[in-house]
N, C-alpha and C positions, 0 to 999 in steps of 0.2 A: 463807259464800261469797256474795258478790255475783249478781245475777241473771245476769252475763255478758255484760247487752248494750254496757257501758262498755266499751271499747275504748281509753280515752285509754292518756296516756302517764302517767312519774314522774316529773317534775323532781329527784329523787334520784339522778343515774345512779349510785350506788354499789352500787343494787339488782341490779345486771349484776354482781355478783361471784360469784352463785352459779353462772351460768351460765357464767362464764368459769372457773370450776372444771374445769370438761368440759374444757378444754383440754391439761389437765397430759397426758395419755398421749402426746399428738401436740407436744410440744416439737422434735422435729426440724423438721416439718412448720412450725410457726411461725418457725423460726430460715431455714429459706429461702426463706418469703415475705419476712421480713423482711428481709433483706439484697435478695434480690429489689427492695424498696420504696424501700432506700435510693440502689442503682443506678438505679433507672428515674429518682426524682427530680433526680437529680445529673443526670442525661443529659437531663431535661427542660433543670434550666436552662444546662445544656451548651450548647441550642438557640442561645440568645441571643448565645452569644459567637458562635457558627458563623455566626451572620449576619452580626455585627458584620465578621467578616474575608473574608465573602462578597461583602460590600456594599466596605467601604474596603481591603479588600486584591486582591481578584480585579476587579472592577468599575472600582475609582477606577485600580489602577495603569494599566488596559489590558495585562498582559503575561495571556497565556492560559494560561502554565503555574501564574503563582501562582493565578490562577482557577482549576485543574482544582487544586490542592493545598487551595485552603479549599474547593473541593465536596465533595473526598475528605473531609476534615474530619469537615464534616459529616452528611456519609451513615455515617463508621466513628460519631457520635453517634446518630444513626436505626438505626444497625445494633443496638448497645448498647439502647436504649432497648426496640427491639420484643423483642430476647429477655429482654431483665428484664420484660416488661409478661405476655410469654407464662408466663414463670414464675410471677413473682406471683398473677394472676388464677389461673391451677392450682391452686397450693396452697391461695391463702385460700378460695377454691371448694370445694375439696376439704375442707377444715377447717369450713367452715361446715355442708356436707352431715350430715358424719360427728358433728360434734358436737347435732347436730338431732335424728339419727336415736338418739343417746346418749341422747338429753334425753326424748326419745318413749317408748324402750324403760324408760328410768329410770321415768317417771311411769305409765307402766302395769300396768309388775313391781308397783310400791307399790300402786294401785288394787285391784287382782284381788286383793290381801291381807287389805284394809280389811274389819269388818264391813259387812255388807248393809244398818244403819241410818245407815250414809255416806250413800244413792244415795238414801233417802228423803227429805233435807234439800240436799242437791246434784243436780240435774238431769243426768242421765246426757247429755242434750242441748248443756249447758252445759261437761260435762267433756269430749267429745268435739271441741268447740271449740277449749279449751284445745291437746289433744293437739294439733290438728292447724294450727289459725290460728297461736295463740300460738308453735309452734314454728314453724314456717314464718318467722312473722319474726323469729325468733331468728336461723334461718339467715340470712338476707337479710343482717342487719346483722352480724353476723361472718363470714359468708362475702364481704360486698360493703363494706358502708356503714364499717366500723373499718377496714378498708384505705384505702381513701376516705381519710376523716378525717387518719391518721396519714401518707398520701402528700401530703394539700394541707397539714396541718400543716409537713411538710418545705416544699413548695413556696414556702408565704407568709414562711417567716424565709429563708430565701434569697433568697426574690425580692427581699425590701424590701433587704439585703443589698446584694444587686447593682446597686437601684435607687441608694440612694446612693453606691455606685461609682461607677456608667456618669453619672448626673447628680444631684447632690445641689439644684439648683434647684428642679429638674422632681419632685421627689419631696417636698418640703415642698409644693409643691400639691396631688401625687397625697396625702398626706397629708391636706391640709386637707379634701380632700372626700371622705374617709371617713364623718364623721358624716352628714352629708346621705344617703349610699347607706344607713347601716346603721340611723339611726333609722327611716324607714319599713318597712326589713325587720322589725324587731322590734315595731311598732306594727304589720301587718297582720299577720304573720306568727302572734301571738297567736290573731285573729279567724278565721284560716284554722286553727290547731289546733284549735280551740272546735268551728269547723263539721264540722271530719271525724268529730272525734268522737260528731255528734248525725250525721253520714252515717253513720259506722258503726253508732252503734244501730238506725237505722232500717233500714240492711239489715237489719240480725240479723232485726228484725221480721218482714222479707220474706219470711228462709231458713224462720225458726219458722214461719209460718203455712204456708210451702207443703210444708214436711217431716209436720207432723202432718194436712193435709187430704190426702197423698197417701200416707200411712198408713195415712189411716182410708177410703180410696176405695169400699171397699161403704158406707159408713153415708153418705157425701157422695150417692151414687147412691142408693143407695135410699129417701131422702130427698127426690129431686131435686132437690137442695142446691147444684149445681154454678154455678146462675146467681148465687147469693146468696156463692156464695165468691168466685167471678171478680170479683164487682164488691168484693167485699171486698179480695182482692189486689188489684186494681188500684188501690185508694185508698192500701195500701202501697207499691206502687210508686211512685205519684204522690208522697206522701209523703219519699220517700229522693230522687226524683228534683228533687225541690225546695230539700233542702236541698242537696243538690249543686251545683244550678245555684249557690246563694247563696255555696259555698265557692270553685265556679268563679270568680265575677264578683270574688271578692277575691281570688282568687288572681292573677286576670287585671291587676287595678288595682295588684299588687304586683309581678309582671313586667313591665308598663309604664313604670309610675315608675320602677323600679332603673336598666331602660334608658335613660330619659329623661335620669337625672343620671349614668348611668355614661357615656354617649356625650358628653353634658355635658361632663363632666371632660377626657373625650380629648380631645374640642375643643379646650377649652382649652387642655391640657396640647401640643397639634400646634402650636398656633399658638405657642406662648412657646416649642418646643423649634425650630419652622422659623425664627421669627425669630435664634435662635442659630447656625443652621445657616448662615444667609444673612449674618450677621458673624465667621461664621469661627470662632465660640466653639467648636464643636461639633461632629464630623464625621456623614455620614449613617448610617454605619454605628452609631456611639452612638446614634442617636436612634432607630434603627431596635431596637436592642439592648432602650435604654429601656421604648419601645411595646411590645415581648412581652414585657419584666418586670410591666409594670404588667398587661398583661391574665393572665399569670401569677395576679399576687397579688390582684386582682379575682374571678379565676374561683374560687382556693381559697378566699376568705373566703365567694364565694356557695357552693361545695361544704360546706365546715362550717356555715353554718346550717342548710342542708337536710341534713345526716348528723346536726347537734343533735336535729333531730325526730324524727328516724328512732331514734336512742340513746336519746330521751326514752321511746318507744313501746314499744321495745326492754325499757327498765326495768320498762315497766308491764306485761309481759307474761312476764318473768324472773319479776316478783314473783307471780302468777299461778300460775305453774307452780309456785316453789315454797311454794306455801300446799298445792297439791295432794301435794308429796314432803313435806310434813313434816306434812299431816294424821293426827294419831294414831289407830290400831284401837284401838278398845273389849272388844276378844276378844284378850285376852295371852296368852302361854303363858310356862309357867315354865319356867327354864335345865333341871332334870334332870325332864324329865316319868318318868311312871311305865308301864312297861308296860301291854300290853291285849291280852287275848287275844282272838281274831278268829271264836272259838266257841262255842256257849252262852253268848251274851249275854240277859242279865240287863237291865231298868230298874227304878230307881225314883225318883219326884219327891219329894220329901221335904220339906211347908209352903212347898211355893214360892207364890211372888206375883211377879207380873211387870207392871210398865206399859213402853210403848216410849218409846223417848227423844224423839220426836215429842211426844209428849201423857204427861209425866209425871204428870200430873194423874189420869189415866184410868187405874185401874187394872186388866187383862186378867185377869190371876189369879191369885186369893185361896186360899193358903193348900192348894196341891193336894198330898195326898199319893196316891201308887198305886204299885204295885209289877207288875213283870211276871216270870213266869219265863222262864228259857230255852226256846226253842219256843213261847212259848203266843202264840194269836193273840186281841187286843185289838182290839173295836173301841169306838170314841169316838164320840157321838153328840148332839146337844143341838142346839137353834138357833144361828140365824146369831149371830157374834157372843161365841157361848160360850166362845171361847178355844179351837176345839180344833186349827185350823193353830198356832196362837200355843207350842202342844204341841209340838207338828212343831218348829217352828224354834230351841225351847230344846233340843231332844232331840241335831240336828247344831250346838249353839251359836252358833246365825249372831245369839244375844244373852245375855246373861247375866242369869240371874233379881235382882231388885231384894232379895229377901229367901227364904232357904232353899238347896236344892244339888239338882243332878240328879246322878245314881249312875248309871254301868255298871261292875254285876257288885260290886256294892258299893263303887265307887270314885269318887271327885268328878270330874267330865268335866273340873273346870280344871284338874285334877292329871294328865290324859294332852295327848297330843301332838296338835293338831288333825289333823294329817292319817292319825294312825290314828285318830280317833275318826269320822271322815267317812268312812274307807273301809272300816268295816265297817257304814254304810245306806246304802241302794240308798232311794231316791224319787222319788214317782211324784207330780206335781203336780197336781192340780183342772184347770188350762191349761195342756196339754203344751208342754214349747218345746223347739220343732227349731230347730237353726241351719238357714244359707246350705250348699248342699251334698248333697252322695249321701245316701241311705240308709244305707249301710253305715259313711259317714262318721259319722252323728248315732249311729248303734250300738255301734261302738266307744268313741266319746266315753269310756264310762264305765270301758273296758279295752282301750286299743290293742294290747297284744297277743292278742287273742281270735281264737279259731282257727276255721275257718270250720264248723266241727262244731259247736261253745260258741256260733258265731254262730244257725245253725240251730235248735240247743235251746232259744234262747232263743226264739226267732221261735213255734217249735211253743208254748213254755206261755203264750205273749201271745197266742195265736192272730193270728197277722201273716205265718204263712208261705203260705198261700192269695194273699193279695191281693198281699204281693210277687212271687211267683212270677207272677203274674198282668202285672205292668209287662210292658211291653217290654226295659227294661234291669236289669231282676229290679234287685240291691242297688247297682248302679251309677246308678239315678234320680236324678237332681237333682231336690229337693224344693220350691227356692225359700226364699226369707227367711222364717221364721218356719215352713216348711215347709205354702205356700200353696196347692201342686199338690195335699195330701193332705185327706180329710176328718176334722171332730173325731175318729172313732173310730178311725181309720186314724194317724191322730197318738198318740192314747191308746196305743194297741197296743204301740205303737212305744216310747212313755217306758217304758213298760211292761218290754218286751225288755230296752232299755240297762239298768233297774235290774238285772235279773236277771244280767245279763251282767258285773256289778262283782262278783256271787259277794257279796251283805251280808249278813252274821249277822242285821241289823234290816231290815227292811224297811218305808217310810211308805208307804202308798196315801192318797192325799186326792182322796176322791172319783174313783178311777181307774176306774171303772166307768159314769161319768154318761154320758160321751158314747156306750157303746154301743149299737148292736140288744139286740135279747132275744135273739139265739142267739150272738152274741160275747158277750155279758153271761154267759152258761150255759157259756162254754168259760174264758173269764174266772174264774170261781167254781171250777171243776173244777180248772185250774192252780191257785189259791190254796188247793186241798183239798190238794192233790199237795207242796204248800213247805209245810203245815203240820208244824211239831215237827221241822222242817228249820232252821227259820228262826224267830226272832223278830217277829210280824207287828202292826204297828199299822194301822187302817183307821178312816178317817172316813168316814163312810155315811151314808144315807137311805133306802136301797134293804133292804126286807125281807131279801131274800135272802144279801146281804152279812153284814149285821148278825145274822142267826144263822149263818153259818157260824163266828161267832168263839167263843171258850172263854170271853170274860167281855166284857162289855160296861160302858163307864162310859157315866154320864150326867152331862153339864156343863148348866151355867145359872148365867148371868151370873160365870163364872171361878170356881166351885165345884163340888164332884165334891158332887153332889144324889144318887148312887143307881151301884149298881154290882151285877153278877150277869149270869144267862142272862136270855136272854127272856122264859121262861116266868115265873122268878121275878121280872124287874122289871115285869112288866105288873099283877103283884099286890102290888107295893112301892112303883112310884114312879108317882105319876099321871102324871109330867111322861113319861115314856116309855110309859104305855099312849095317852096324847091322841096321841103322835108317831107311836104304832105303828096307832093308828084313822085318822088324817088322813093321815098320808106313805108307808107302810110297807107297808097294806092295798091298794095299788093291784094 
């Protein structure tokens, strides 16, 4: 995937096929636009003849009733025109919306699917983008700019039609100065594509820069960073704002000149169509006819190059979306997965080794085997580095080991169905993440139906029913984005609870204990005393006290299990666990 800040367009518009896919469910809905498109056109060039009998039949006879007969004319063509226009714009409006919002929901269903080694090589910044830009002008041009197109397409094979009707002199000239109008559209027209698209980048620049310093706003502060970023954005802005101007000034020099030669032409074309008119060739009301055919067929050839750009954009951003619907997951499941019981769970890793698809080269871990029983609580221990989230993440599959198999219960985890193999661990992350939203909101998360007693017990073994009880709006708090209102341990707590609250046979702590006091720390351990031989418990620690609460202890270094047993026993087995337990442990 591209960085995202390219914005151009396709020159392929056959790329727009996927997206006009979306269309199929709403065929009615296109069949009375489209008919819709055909009557407004017709009624457009209806206009021309209304004048013609307006001008030489009501005008020239002087009788007042054929006057009021070609008014009426006329206005029963205006009448027509405004309720085809009102329908039209409805429906395609309405189509463009709905298939937007198709297009949005499609590509996100597929996201949330994908494994988690997607969002390491794809910027969640950049997919966010996608979803919401790149649709956005999808809509636009199928709800606005393809109606456009296919009405001035109507317009201009009629108009030239009618042109040589009403005067076939007068329209070998309007003829001849076509090229003159359309080679400078397509000679600036290029240079103005160029520029948008180095405009667009440099927005992107703009958004990114002000999206992550207002992210990161304690470290900008506390830093007192703010003067060194302002002048920073403002060299972005200046930036986009420059080359803008540059697209402006050619944009400007290319509505100038179109004007220049398209007035040009009329000129002309007034004066060789009055001189007709003043020898009798011609009546006024033809000339008159002529002049709103030609500005007709003028206005739609400028309508389709500017709907050309728009469809070219259109394609580049069709193709965009679907690089994202037809990115493949790395984490399959097979057609008959195999049952799981949801009780006395079992693990074991069996010679696994695993590098991430980032850094194949690097390999996380070597050859691990370990077994757990049901109930027993495991903690994992070794320096940064050692592999033991890398545990974590093969254990809910969020990747698949390079070489070897992970087992629950003695079964191969690719051989069960992901979403029972996730719903029986409950984890508890190193950096809690709360969504936007209540308390009771992020609680549930893990079990919407959880009743408000399951809700409570869970609060009580997290120790978290204190301080919520404590808000003002007890479980109804809004917490903020990332859950910014709360403190680290006051979050901890909390991830804490929703694991619990999913009911997991397994349960991951990674490092679930760092952010607290020493007396939530102590209430913290007591609850994890209380799910012990309840539950299957793994725990990544540093913390003395954690690390013997558990029944076996491994020791990792550098993606190998160096040492496994109780405390007492590895302090006399593995030097690498007694240096960790004198330096880290001993506090």
């Amino acid at each position: 995937m591209e960085d995202g800040l390219d914005r151009g367009g396709s020159k392929d518009l056959r790329r727009l096929h996927p997206a006009l896919a979306f269309l199929r469910p709403y065929r009615a809905q296109v069949v009375y636009a489209s008919i819709a498109l055909v009557v407004t056109a017709g009624a457009t060039l209806s206009l021309g003849q209304g004048i013609r009998l307006v001008i030489d039949s009501g005008f020239a006879s002087g009788d007042a009733d054929v006057l009021v007969n070609s008014l009426s004319l006329f206005a029963a063509f205006v009448l027509i025109l405004t309720i085809g226009t009102f329908v039209r714009f409805y429906f395609v409006s309405w189509v463009g919306e709905r298939i937007s919002a198709d297009i949005r929901t499609a590509v996100y269903s597929h996201l949330v699917h994908l494994h988690p080694g997607f969002f390491e090589s794809n910027a969640p910044s950049e997919i966010q983008s996608r979803i919401t830009t790149d649709t956005t002008l999808l809509q636009t041009v199928i709800g606005s700019s393809v109606s456009i197109a296919l009405r001035n397409i109507l317009m201009f094979i009629g108009g030239v039609i009618l042109l040589f009707i009403t005067n076939a002199k007068l329209s070998l000239i309007v003829l001849a100065s076509v090229p003159f109008v359309v080679i400078p559209v397509i000679l600036f027209g290029r240079r103005v594509r160029k520029l948008s698209r180095t405009s667009q980048d440099r927005l992107a620049d703009v958004g990114s820069y002000a999206g992550e310093s207002l992210r990161h706003i304690k470290i900008v502060q506390s830093f007192n960073h703010q003067q060194a970023d302002e002048v920073a954005f403002a060299n972005r802005v200046d930036q986009a704002f420059h080359v803008s101007v540059q697209r402006i000034r050619q944009r400007s020099f290319l509505v100038a000149i179109v004007m220049l030669l398209v007035f040009g032409a009329v000129a002309t074309m007034l004066w060789v169509g009055g001189q007709d008119v003043l020898a009798g060739q011609t009546s006024a009301g033809e000339l008159a006819a002529f002049i709103f055919y030609a500005f007709i067929v003028a206005g739609s050839v400028g309508a389709i190059s500017e709907v050309l750009s728009d469809l070219q954009r259109a394609a580049g951003a069709t193709e965009r979306l679907v690089e994202l619907l037809e990115s493949p997951s790395e984490i399959t499941e097979i057609s008959a997965p195999k049952p799981l019981r949801s009780d006395n769970v079992g693990l074991s890793f069996v010679d696994v080794s695993f590098s991430y698809p980032t850094r194949p080269d690097e390999q996380v871990l070597h050859n691990v085997s370990f077994k757990t029983e049901p109930g027993e609580m495991l903690a994992l221990v070794g320096p940064s580095g050692a592999g033991k989230s890398t545990i974590f993440d093969l254990i809910e599959r969020f990747y698949d080991p390079t070489a070897g198999h992970v087992e629950v219960n003695g079964t191969d985890i690719t051989q069960l169905k992901l979403q029972d193999l996730r719903q029986t661990v409950g984890f508890v992350p190193q950096d809690p993440v709360l969504f936007a939203g209540t308390l009771r909101d992020n609680l549930v998360y893990a079990n919407p139906h959880a009743t408000d007693a399951e809700i409570a017990q869970a609060l009580q073994l997290a120790y978290a029913e204190q301080f919520v009880a404590d808000l003002a709006s007890g479980l109804d708090t809004k917490v903020g984005e990332g859950g910014v209102g709360l403190s680290g341990g006051q979050r901890q707590r909390l991830a804490i609870a929703r694991a619990l609250l999913s009911k997991p046979a397994v349960l991951l702590l990674d490092e679930a204990t760092s952010a607290l006091d020493a007396e939530s720390e102590n209430h913290i351990r007591l609850s994890i005393d209380g799910l012990k031989g309840r539950m299957t418990i793994l725990v990544i620690a540093h913390r003395l006290s954690t690390v013997r609460q558990a029944d076996r202890i491994l020791v990792l270094e550098s993606g190998r299990v160096v040492g496994s047993g109780s405390h007492d026993q590895l302090l006399n087995s593995s030097a690498l666990y007694a240096r960790f337990a004198q330096m880290q442990f001993a506090a």
